[in-house]
C-alpha positions in Angstrom: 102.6 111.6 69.3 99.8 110.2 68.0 98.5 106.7 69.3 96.8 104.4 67.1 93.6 103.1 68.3 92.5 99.7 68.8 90.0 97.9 66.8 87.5 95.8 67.8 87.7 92.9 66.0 85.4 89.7 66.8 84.2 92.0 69.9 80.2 93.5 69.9 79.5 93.9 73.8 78.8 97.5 73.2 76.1 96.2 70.2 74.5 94.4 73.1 75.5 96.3 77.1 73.9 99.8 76.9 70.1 101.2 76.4 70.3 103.1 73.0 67.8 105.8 73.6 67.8 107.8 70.2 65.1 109.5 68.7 65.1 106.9 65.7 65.9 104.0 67.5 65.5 102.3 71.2 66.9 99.4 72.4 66.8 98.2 75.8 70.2 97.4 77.9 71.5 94.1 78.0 70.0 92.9 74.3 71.8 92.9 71.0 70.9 95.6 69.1 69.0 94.2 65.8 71.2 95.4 63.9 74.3 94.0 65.2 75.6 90.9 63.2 76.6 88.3 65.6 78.1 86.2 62.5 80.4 89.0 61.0 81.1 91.1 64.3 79.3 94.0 62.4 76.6 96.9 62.3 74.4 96.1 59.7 73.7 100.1 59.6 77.5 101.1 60.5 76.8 104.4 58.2 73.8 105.4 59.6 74.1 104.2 63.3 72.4 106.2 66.0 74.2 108.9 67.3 74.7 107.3 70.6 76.6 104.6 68.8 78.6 107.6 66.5 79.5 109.1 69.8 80.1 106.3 72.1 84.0 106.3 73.4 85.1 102.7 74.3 88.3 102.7 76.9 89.7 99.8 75.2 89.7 101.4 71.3 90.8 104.3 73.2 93.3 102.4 74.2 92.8 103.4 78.4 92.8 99.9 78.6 94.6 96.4 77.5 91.2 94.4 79.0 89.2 93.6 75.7 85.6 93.7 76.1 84.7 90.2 74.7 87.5 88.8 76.9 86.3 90.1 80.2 82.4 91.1 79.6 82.7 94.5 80.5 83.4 97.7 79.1 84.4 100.9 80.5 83.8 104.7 79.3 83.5 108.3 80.5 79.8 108.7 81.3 79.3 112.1 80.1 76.2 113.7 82.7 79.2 113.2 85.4 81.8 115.6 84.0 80.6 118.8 86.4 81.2 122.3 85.5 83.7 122.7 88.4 86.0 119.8 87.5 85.4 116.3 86.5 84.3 113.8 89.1 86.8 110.7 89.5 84.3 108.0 88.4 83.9 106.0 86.0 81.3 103.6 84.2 81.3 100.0 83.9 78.4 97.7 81.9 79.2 94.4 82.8 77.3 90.8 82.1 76.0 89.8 85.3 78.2 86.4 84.7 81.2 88.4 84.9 81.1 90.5 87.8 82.8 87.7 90.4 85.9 88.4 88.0 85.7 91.9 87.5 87.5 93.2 90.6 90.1 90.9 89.8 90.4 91.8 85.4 90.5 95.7 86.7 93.2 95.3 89.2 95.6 92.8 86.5 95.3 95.9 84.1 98.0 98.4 84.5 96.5 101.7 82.8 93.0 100.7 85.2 95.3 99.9 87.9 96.7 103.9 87.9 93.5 105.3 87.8 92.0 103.2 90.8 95.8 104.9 92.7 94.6 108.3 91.3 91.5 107.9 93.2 88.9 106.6 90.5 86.1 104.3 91.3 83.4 103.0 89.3 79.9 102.6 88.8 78.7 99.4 87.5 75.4 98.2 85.5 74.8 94.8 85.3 71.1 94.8 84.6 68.2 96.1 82.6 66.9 97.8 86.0 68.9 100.8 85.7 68.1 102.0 89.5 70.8 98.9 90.2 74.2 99.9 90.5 77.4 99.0 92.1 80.1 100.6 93.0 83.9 100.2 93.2 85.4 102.0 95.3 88.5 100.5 96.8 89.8 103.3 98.8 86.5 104.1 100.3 84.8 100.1 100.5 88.4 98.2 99.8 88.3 95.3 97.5 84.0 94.6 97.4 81.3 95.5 94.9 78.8 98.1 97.5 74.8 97.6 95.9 73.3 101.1 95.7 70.0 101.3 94.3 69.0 104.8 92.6 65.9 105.2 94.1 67.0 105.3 97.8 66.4 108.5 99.4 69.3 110.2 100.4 69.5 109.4 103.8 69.6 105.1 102.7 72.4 105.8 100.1 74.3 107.5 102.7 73.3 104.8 105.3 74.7 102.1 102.6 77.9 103.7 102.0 79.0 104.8 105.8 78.5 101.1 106.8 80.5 100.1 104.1 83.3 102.7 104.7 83.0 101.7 108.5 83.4 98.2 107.5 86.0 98.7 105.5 88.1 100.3 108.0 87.3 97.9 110.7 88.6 94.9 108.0 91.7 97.0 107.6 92.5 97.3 111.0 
């Protein structure tokens, strides 16, 4: 059975969330593309858009999702570099407006299709700013029901630092 996608209507967050690093057009994260027209909730180049933008899998037109971009100011997708040879690592990414991050716990949980995959294990990494090295993380079986601040540029040793406290918090809180 074949399910009919979503559309995106008045929505453009993924004209304006992610870096587009093509080799015939860059645009920095968090800044509408100049292509993208605010007014008509369209790509003024829809035909010859950037790969990135051809390729670029949206949970909610997917339909993984009922939470509409615009609505919530964040999407979701499969971030390709963390599908591993040996099996597909249970995370997914999040851009989100720095605004909307208080919320965003809260929007993924009232979802029902995000719901499951956060009970089948899934967490998610977040980017909420044009420093790329800044990521969150939701993880609620490993931190509970927080937003854990990793940056990329830790060594090994603080990342792992970072997220045993957290885990050791987290199963203190529970207790």
């Amino acid at each position: 059975m074949h399910t009919k996608l979503k559309s995106c209507g008045d929505c453009t967050l993924c004209c304006k969330l992610p870096e587009i690093n093509d080799p015939e057009y860059h645009k920095k994260s968090f800044s509408y593309c100049k292509n993208c027209n605010l007014s008509k909730g369209s790509c003024n180049i829809y035909e010859n858009r950037p790969m990135t933008c051809k390729t670029f899998e949206c949970f909610y037109l997917e339909d993984k999702t009922d939470l509409k971009p615009n609505d919530v100011g964040f999407f979701i997708f499969t971030e390709q570099h963390i599908i591993f040879e040996h099996g597909e690592q249970k995370i997914r990414t999040i851009y989100c407006e720095k605004n909307r991050l208080k919320d965003l716990i809260y929007n993924l949980n009232k979802d029902k299709k995000i719901k499951a995959l956060i009970e089948d294990g899934y967490a998610f990494h977040i980017r909420y700013d044009q420093n790329d090295n800044h990521i969150k993380i939701y993880d609620p079986q490993a931190f509970g029901e927080k937003l854990v601040f990793v940056h990329k540029n830790w060594s090994v040793q603080k990342q792992n630092e970072v997220v045993n406290f957290n885990a050791i918090n987290t199963q203190i809180e529970r207790r």
